[in-house]
Backbone bond lengths (Angstrom), bond angles and torsions (degrees), N, CA, C in turn:
res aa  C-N    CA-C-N  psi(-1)  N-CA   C-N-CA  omega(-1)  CA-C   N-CA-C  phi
1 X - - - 1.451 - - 1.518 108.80 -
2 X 1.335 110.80 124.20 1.739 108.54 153.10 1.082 139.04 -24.05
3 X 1.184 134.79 152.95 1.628 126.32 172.46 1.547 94.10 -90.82
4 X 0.939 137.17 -27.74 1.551 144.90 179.83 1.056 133.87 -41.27
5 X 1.722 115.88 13.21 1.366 158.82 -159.87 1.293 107.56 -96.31
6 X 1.799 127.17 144.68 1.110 122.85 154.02 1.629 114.08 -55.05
7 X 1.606 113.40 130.60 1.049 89.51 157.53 1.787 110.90 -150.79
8 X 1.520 119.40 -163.90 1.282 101.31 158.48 1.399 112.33 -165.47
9 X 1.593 110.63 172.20 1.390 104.98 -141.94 1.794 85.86 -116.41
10 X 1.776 116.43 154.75 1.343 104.41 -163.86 1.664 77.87 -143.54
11 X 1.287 126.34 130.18 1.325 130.85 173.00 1.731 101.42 -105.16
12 X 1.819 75.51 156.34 2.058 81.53 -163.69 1.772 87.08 -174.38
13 X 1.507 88.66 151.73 1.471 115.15 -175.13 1.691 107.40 -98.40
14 X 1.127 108.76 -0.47 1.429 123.81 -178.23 1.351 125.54 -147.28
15 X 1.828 100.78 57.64 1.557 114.13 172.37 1.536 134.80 -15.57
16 X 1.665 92.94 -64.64 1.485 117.67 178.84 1.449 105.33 -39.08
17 X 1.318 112.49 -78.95 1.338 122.79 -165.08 1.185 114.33 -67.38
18 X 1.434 131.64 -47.72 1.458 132.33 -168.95 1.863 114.51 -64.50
19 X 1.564 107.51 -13.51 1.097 132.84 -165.57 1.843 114.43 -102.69
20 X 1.794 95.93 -39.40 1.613 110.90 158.03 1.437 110.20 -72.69
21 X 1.165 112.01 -29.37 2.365 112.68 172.74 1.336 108.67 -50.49
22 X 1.452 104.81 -46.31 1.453 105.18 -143.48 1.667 98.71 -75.91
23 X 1.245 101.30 -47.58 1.471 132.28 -171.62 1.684 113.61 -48.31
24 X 1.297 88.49 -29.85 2.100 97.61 -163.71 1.802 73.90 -97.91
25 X 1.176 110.80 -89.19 1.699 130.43 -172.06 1.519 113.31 -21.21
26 X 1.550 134.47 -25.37 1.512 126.60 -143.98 1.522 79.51 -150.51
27 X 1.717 137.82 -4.97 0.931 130.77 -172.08 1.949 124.64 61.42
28 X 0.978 112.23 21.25 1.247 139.52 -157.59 1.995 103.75 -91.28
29 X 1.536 103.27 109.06 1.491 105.95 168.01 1.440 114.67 -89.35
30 X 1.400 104.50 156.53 1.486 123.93 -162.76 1.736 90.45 -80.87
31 X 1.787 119.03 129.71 1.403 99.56 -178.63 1.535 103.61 -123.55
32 X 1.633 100.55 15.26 1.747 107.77 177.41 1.764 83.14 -168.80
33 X 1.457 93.67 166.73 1.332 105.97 160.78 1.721 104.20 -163.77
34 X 1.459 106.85 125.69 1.680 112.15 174.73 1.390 117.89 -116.04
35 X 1.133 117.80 176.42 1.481 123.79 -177.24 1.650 108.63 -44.55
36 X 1.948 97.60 -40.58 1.891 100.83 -163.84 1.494 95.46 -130.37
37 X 1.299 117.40 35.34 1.448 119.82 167.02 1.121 121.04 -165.51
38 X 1.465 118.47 -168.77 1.659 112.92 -162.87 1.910 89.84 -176.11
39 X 1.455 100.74 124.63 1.333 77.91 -178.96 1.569 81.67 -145.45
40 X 1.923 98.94 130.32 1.252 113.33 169.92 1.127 140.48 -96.49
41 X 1.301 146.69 -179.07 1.821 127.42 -166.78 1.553 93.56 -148.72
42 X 1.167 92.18 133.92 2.117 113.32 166.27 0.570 108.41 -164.25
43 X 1.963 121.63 117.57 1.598 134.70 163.75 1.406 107.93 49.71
44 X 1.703 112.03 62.37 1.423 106.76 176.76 1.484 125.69 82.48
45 X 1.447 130.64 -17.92 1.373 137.75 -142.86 1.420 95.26 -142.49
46 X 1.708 102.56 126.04 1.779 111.98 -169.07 1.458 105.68 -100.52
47 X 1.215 134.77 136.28 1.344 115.02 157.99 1.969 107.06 -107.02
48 X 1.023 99.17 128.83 1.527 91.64 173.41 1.112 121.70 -115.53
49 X 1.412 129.41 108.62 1.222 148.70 -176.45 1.465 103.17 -71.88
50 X 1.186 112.84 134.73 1.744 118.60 -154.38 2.202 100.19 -139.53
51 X 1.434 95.34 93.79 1.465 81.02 160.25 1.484 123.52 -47.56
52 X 1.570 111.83 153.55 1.522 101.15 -171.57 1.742 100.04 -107.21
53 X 1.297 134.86 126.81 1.457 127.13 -164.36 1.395 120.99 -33.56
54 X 0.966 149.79 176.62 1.636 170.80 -159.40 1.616 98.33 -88.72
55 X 1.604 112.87 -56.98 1.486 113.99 -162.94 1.608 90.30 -82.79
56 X 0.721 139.70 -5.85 1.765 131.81 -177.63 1.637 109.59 -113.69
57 X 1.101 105.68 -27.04 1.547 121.03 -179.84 1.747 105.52 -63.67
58 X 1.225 111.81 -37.04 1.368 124.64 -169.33 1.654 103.61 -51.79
59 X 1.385 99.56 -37.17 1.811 89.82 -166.00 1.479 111.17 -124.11
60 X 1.239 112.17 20.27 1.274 122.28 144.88 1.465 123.22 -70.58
61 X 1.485 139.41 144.28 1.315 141.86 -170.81 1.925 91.48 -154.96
62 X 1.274 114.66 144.79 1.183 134.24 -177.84 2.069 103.18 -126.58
63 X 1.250 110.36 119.65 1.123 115.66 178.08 1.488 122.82 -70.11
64 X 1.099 143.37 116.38 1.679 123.49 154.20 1.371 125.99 -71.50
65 X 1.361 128.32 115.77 1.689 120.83 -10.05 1.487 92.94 -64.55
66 X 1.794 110.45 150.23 1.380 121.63 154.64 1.504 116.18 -44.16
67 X 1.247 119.09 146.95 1.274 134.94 157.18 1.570 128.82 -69.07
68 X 1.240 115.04 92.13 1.233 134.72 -157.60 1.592 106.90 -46.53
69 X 1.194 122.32 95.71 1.618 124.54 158.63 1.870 125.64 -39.11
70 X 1.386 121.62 43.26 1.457 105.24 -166.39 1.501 106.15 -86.25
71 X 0.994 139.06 23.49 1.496 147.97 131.79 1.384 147.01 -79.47
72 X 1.603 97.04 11.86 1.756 109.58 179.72 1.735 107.33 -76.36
73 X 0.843 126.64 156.65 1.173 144.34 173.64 1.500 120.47 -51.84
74 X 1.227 112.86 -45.99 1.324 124.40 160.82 1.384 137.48 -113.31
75 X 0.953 130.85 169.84 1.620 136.32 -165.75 1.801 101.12 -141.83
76 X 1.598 114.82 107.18 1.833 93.96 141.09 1.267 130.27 -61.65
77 X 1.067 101.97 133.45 2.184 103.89 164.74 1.285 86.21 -123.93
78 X 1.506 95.53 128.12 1.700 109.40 164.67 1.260 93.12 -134.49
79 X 1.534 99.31 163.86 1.808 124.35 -165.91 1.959 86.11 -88.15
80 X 1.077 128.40 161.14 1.325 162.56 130.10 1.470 141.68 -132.26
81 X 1.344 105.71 144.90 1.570 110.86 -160.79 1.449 101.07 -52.25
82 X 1.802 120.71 -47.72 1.520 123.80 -172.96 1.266 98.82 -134.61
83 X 1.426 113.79 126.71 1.398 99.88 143.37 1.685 137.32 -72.85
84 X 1.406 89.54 -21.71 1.624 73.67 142.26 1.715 167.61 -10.58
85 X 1.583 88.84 -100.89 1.475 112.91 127.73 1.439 125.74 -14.87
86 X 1.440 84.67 -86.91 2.337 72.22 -179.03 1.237 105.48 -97.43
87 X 1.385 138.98 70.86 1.175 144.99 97.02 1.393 123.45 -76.20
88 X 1.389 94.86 -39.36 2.080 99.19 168.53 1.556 112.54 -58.19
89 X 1.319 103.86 -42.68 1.807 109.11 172.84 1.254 136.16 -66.00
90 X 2.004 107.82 -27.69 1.161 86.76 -178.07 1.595 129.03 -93.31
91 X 1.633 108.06 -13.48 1.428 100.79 172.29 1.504 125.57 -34.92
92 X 1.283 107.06 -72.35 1.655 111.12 -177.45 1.685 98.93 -55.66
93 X 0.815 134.20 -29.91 1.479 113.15 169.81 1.348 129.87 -63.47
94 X 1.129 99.69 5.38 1.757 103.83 -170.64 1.918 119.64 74.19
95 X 1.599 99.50 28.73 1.522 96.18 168.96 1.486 97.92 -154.65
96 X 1.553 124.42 -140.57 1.462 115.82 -133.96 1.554 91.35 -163.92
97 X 1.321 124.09 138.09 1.481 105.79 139.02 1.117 110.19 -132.02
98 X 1.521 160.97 124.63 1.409 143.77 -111.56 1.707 87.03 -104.83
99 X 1.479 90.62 177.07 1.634 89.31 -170.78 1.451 116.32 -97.45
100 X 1.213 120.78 -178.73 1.585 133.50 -168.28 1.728 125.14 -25.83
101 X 1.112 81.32 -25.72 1.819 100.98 -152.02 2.015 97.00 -102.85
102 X 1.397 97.93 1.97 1.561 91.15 -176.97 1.548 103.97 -128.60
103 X 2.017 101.02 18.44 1.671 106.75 176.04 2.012 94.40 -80.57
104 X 1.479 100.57 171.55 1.189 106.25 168.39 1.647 106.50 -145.20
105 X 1.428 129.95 179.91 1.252 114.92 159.32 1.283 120.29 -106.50
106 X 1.585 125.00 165.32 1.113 117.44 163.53 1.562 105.13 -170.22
107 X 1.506 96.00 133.97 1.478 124.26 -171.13 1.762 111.82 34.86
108 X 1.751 100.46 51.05 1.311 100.12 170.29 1.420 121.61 96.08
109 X 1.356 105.72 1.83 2.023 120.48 179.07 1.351 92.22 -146.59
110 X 1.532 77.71 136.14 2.164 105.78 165.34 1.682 83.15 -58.82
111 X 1.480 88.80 157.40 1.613 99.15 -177.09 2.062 82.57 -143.67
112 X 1.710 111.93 151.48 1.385 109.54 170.47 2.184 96.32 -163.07
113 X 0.665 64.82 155.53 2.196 76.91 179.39 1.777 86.28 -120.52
114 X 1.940 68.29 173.83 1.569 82.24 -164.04 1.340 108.79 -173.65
115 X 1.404 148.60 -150.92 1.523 134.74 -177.30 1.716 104.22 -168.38
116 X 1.307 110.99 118.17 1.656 105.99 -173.51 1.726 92.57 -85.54
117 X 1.383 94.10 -173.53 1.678 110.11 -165.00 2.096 98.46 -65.36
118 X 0.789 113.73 -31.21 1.570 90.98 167.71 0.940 141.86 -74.29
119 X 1.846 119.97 -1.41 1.351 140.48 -141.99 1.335 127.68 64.32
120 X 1.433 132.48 11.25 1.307 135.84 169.62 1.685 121.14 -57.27
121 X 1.052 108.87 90.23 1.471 101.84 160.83 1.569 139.26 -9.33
122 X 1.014 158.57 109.76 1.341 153.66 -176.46 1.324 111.27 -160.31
123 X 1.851 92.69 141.15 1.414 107.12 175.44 1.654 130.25 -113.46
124 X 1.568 117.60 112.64 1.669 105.17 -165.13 1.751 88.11 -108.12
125 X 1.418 108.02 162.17 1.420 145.05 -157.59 1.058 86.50 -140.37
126 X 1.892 96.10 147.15 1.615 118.80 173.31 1.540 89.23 -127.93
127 X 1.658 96.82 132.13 1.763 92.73 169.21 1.606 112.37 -76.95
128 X 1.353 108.25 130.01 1.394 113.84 148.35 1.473 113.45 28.22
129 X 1.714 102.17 -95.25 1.446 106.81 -168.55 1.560 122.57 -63.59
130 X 1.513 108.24 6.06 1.540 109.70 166.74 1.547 121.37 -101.35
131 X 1.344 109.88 -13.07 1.596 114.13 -168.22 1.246 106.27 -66.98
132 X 1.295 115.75 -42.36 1.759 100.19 -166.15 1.634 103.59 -89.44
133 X 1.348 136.38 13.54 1.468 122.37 -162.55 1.770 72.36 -110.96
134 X 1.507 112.61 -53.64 1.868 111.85 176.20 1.308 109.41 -28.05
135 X 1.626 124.74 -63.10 1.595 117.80 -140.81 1.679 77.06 -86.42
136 X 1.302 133.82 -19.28 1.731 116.91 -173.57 1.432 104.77 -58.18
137 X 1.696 117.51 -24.49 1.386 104.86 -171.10 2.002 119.20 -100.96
138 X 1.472 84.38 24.13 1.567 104.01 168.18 1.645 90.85 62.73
């Protein structure tokens, strides 16, 4: 695949994990991995998980649970097969995807937010043709 791809870059003091979220949660394969990055692939679209340097890293601190960022500038929305599913996934990962009652629709997909292990905001979508076979499985 090209690099010639939408993609985007997500800085974090906790490569490993923020990079294992995305991967389990968004269904997302690993399509490189470096000493200070991680860059994943879905349907064309990179996410690159970006250690954040040593001298800047220092005064960063991540809460347990993180302190939810819902004022960043941006938001991922990535597609997933269920939201379901990665709501079951993301607890033990160290993030969130809120529950049933805080999905909405839009233009034909369950839509739900949620917060990976740093507190980053994010939004995953269920297409259409998965919502009603999902809610059959309660």
């Amino acid at each position: 695949m090209s690099n010639q791809n939408a993609a985007a870059v997500l800085y974090t003091i906790n490569l490993r994990s923020i990079a294992r979220f995305y991967e389990q949660i968004a269904g997302m394969r690993v399509h490189r991995a470096e000493g200070d990055h991680v860059v994943l692939e879905k349907d064309g679209f990179r996410l690159i998980v970006h250690q954040i340097p040593e001298e800047y890293a220092a005064n960063v601190r991540i809460e347990r649970p993180p302190k939810i960022r819902e004022s960043g500038a941006i938001k991922l929305s990535l597609p997933v097969a269920s939201i379901s599913n990665a709501r079951q996934a993301a607890a033990p990962l160290g993030g969130c995807v809120y529950d049933a009652d805080h999905e909405w629709e839009y233009e034909g997909s369950s839509v739900c937010d949620g917060w990976d292990p740093d507190g980053n905001v994010f939004q995953i979508f269920q297409p259409a043709s998965n919502v009603q076979e999902d809610r059959g499985r309660g």
